[in-house]
matplotlib code that plots the C-alpha trace (Angstrom):
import matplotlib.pyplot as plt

x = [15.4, 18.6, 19.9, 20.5, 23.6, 26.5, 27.1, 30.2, 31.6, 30.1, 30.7, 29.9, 25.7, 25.7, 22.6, 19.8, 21.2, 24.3, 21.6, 19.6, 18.6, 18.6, 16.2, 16.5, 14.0, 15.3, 18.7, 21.1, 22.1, 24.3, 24.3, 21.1, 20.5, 19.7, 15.9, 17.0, 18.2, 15.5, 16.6, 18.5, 22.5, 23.2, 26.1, 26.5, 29.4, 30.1, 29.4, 33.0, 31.4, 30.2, 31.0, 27.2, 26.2, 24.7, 22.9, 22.9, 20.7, 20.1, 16.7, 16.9, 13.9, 13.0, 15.7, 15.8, 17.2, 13.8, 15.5, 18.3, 18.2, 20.1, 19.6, 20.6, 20.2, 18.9, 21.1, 21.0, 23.1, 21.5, 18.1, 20.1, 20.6, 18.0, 15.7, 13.7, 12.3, 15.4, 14.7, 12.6, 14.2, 16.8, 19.6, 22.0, 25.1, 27.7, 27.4, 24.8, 26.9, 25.5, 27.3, 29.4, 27.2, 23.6, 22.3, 18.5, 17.9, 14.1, 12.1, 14.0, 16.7, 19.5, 22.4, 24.5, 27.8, 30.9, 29.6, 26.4, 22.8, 21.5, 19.3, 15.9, 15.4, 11.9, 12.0, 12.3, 15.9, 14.1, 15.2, 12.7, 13.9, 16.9, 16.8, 17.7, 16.4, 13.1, 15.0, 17.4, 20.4, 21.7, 24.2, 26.0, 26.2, 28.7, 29.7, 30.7, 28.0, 27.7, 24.6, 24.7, 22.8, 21.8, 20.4, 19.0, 21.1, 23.4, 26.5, 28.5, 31.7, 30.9, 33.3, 32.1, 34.2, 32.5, 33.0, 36.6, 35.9, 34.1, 30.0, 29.8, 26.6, 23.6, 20.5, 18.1, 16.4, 13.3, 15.6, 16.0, 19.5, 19.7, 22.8, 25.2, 29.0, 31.8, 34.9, 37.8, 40.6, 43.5, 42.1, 38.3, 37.6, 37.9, 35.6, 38.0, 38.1, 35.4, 34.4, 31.9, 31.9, 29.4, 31.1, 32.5, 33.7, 36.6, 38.4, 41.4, 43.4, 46.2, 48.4, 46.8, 43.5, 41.0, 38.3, 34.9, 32.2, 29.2, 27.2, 30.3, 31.2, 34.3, 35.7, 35.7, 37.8, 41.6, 43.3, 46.7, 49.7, 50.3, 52.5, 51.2, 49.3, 49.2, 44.9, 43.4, 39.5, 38.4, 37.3, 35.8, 36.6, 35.4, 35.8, 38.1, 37.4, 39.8, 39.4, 41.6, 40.2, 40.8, 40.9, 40.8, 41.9, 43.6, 46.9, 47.9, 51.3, 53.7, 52.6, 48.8, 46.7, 47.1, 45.3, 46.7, 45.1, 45.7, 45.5, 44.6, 44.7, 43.0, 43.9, 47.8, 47.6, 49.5, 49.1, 50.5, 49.8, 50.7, 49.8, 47.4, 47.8, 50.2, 48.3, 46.9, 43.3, 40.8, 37.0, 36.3, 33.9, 32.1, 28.8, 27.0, 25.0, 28.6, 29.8, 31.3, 31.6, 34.8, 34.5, 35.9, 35.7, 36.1, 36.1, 38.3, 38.9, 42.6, 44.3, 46.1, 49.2, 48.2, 44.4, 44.2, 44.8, 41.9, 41.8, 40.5, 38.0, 39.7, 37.7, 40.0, 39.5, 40.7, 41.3, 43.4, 45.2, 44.6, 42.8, 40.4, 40.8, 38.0, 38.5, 42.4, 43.2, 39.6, 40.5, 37.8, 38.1, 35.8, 33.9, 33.4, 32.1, 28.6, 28.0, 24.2, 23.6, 21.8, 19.5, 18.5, 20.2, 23.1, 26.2, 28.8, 29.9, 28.1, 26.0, 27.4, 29.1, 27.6, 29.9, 29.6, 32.2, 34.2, 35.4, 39.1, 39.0, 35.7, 34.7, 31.3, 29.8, 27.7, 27.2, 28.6, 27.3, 29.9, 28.7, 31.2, 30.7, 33.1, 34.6, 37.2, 35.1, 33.4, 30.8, 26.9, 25.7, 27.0, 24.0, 25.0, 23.9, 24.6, 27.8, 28.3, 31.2, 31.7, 34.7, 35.4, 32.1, 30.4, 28.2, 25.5, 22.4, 19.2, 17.1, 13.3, 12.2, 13.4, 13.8]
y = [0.7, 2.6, 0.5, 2.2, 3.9, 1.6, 3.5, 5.2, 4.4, 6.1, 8.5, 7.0, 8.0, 11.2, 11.9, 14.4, 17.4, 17.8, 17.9, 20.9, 23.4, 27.7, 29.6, 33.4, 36.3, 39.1, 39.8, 42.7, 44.9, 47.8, 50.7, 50.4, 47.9, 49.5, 49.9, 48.3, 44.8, 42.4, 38.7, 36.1, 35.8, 32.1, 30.0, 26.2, 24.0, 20.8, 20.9, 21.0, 18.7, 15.4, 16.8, 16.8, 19.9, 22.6, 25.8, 29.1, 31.8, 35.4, 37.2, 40.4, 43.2, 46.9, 47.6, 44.7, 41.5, 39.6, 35.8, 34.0, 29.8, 26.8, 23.5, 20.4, 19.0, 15.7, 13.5, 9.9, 9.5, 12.5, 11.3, 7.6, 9.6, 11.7, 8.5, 10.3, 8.8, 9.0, 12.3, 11.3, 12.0, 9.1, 7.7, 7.3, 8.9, 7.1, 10.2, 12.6, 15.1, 18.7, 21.3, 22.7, 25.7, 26.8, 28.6, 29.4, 28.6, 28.2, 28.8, 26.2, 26.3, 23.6, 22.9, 21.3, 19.0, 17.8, 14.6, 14.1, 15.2, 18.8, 18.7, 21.1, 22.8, 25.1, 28.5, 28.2, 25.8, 22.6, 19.9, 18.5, 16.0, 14.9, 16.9, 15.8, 18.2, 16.6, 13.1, 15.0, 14.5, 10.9, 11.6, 13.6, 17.8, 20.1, 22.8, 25.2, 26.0, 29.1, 31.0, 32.9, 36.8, 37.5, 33.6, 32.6, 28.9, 27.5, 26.0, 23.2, 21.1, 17.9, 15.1, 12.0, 8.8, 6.4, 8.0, 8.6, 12.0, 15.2, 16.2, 20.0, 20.4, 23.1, 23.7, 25.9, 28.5, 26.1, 23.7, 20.7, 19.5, 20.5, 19.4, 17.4, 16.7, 14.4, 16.2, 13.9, 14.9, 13.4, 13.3, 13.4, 12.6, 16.4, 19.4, 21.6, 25.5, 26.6, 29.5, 30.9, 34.1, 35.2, 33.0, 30.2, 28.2, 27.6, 24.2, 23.9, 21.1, 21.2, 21.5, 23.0, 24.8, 23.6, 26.4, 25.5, 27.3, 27.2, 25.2, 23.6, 20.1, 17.6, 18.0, 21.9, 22.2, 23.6, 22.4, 25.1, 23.9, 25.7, 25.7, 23.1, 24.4, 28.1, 27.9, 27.8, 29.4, 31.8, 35.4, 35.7, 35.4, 37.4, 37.4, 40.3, 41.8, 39.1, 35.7, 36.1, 36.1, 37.0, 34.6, 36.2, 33.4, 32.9, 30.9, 29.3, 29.6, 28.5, 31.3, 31.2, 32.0, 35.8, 37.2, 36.9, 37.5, 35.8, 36.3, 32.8, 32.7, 29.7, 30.0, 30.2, 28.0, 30.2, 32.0, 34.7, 35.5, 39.0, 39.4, 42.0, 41.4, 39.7, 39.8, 36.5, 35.8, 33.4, 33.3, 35.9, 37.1, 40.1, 41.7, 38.4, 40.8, 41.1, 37.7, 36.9, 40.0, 42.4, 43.6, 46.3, 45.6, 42.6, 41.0, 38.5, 38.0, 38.5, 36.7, 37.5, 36.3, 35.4, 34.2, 37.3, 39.4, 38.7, 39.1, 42.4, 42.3, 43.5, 45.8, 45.5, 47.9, 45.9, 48.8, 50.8, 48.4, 49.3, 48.0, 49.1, 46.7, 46.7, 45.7, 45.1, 45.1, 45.1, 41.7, 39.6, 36.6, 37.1, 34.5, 34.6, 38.0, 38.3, 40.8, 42.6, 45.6, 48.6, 48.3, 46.4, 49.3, 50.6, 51.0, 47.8, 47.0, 50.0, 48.3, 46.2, 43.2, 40.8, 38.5, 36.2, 37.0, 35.7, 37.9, 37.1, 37.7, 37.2, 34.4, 36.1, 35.5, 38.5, 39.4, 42.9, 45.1, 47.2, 50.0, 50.0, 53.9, 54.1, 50.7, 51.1, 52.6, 51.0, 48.7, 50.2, 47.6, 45.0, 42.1, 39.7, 35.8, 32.3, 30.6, 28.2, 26.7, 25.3, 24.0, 25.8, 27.6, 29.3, 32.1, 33.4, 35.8, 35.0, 37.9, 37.7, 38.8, 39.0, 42.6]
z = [-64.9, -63.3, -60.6, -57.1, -56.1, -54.6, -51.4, -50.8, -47.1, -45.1, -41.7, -38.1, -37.8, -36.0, -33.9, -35.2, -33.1, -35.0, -38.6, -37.1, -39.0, -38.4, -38.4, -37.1, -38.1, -35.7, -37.3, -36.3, -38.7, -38.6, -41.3, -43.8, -45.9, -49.6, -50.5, -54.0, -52.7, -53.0, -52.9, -50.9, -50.4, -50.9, -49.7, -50.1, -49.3, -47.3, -43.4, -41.8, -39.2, -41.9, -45.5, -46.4, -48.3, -45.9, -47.7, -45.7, -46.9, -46.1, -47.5, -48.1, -48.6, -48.4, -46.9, -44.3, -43.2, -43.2, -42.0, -42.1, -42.2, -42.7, -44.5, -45.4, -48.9, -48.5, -50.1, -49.1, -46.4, -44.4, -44.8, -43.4, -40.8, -40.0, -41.0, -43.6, -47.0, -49.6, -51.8, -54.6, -58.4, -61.1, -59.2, -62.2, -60.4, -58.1, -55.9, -54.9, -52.9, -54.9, -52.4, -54.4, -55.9, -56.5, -59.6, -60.9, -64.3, -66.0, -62.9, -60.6, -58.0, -58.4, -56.4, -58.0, -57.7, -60.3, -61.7, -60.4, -60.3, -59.5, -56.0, -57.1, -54.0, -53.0, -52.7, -48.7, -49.3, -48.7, -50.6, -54.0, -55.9, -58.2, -61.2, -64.8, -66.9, -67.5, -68.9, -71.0, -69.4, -68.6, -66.9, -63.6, -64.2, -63.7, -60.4, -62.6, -65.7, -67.5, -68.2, -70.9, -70.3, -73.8, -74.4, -71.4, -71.9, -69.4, -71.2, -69.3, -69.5, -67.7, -66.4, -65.8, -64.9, -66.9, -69.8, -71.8, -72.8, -71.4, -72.3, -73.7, -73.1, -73.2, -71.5, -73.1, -71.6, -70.8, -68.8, -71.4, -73.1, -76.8, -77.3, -76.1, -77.7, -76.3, -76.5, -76.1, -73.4, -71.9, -68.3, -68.1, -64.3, -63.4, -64.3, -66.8, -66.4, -69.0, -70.5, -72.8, -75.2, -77.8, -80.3, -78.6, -75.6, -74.3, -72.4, -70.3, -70.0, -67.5, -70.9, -73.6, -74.5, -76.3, -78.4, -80.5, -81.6, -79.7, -82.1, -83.3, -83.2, -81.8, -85.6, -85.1, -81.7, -82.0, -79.1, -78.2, -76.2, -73.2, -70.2, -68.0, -64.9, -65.5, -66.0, -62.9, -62.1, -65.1, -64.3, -67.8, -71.4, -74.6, -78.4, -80.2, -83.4, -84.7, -85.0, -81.6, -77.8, -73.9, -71.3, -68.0, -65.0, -62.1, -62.5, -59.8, -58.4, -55.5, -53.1, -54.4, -57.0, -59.1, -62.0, -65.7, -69.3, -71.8, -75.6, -77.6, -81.1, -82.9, -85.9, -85.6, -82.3, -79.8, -76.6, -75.1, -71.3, -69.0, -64.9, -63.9, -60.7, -58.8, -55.2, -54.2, -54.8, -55.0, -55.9, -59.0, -60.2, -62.6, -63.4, -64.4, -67.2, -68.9, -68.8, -72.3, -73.2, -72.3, -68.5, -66.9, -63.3, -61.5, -58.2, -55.4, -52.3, -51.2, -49.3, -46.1, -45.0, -41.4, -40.3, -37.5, -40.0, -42.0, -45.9, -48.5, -51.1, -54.5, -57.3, -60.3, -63.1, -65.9, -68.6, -66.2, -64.5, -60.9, -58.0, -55.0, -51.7, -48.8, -45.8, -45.3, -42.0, -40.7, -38.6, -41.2, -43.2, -46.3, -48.4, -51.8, -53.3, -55.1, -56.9, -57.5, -59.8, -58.5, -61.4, -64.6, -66.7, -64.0, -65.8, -65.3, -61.8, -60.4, -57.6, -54.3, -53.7, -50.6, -49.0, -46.1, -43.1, -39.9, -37.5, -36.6, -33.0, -31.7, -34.2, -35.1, -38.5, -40.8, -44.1, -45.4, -48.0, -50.2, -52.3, -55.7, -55.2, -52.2, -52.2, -49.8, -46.9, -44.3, -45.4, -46.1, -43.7, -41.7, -40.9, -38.2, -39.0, -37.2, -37.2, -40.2, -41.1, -44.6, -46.4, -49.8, -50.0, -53.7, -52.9, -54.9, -55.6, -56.4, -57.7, -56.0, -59.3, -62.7, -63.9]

ax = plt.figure().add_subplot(projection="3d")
ax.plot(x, y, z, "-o")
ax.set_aspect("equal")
plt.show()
């Protein structure tokens, strides 16, 4: 039997007030909101006010904001708090803090955490249970998995202290570990960048790069010097017609992060890097039904120089080099950018990208929706939601059906 969780030290009890919940069904909304949306806007991060995970979601339908709501995930030290029964699910983590990102995989919604558990939550945002994948994985997750389109899996690189190595692991489309394969690193108490492309999947080390086939094994990874530090977030990565591949990331840098590619070859163990864009940038992203494969457009969020001036969501066309900004000037501070296809078969990147908002001057928070078509006019609607403030949030879409 797992023993329980050592507790952490632990915040001053706050009273119940400061855990309530939103809950708002008359929500303005300026422009129109596109027939074609139909799902909910997701944002999870730590509460600035007690570092718990808080999800915010926004249901969208027919063309209209149906609710927006707030919620805790009930980990164990809000239901301490709060003075509700512990969450039911295997305590085999020395954390359970999953606010770091939310994805849907086999039927279920999971937030999940770096080295510990996924929370399943219901389709209102109310916290289930711990989730291991059904008893096949004995161990913490990931923030940061990758779901493959074509597959259905969701690949992960997972850290986790106890161990002296990371987990590569898979989840198949069913929601069970197939596989799971300790790849040895020099510092394995940090989540690594990772990628995934139709052939294989790619680590990053602070100093070198390691590259395996998919179904490969430890004794088939090639590890590649690099220059330490210059991998930060990945964008994407896909195979070429060589035995070569691109690494799209963000490197970080003095003034901030910018976006570089890089060329890795395996088989000669070298690297060459160029910037695409030397703007600073943080939280990219592409159309999700391309991931692995080569992308033409992607998505950030610039950064401004001051905090009044707000910041710009960037469309970069990757094969011609340039680059679309929204919002620039417009006084707003945007969150990460999600971005939703106008269709199962609409061409790449033609759709809109969501993203959460705070108004500079007057401090009110919304949710704008961009069309791709006219990216750099004024936004196709503009829905107006309760004031949350998270700490390093991840956004996300969840489609209220599968196409």
């Amino acid at each position: 039997m797992a023993s329980a969780i050592p507790l952490a030290p632990q915040a001053p009890l706050r009273s119940r007030a400061r855990l309530e919940e939103a809950e708002i069904s008359a929500l303005p909304v300026k422009g129109e909101l596109p027939q074609q949306l139909d799902g909910t806007l997701l944002r999870i991060g730590p509460d600035c006010s007690d570092g718990q995970p808080l999800v915010a979601a926004l249901r969208i339908r027919q063309g209209h904001a149906e609710w927006f709501r707030t919620r805790r995930i009930r980990t164990d030290l809000v239901c301490k708090i709060t003075g509700e029964l512990p969450a039911p699910g295997p305590r085999i983590c020395p954390s359970d803090n999953a606010g770091s990102a939310v994805v849907q995989h086999a039927g279920r919604i999971l937030a999940l955490g770096d080295g510990v558990l996924p929370y399943e939550l219901t389709p209102a945002f109310a916290t289930k249970a711990r989730h291991d994948f059904d008893g096949t994985l004995p161990f913490g997750f990931t923030a940061n998995p990758v779901h493959d389109p074509l597959t259905g899996e969701l690949f992960a690189a997972v850290a986790t202290p106890e161990a002296p190595h990371l987990w590569y692991v898979v989840v198949d489309a069913g929601g069970r570990v197939r596989s799971r394969e300790p790849i040895p690193t020099s510092s394995c108490r940090e989540a690594p960048a990772f990628a995934v492309t139709h052939r294989r999947v790619v680590f990053s080390e602070s100093a070198r790069i390691g590259i395996m086939p998919r179904a490969g094994t430890v004794h088939q990874l090639t590890w590649i010097d690099f220059e330490p530090g210059c991998v930060g977030p990945i964008l994407n990565a896909f195979d070429l017609t060589d035995d070569r591949l691109v690494l799209d990331t963000l490197r970080p840098g003095t003034a901030g992060p910018t976006l570089w590619r890089w060329i890795l070859d395996p088989v000669r163990r070298i690297a060459a890097g160029v910037a695409l864009d030397h703007h600073v940038q943080e939280s990219s992203t592409v159309d999700l039904r391309h991931r692995g494969s080569e992308c033409r457009y992607g998505f950030a969020t610039q950064l401004a120089d001051t905090a009044r001036q707000g910041s710009a969501l960037i469309r970069h066309d990757l094969v011609t080099g340039t680059r679309q900004i929204h919002g620039s000037g417009s006084g707003r501070i945007f969150g990460a950018p999600v971005f939703v296809p106008r269709s199962p078969i609409a061409p790449e990147g033609d759709g809109w990208v969501l993203a959460f908002t705070k108004q500079t001057i007057s401090g009110s928070h919304e949710v704008v929706v961009v069309d791709t078509n006219d990216f750099e006019a004024e936004p196709t609607a503009v829905v107006g939601v309760a004031a949350v403030e998270h700490r390093g949030a991840h956004a996300t879409w969840l489609m209220a059906a599968p196409w």
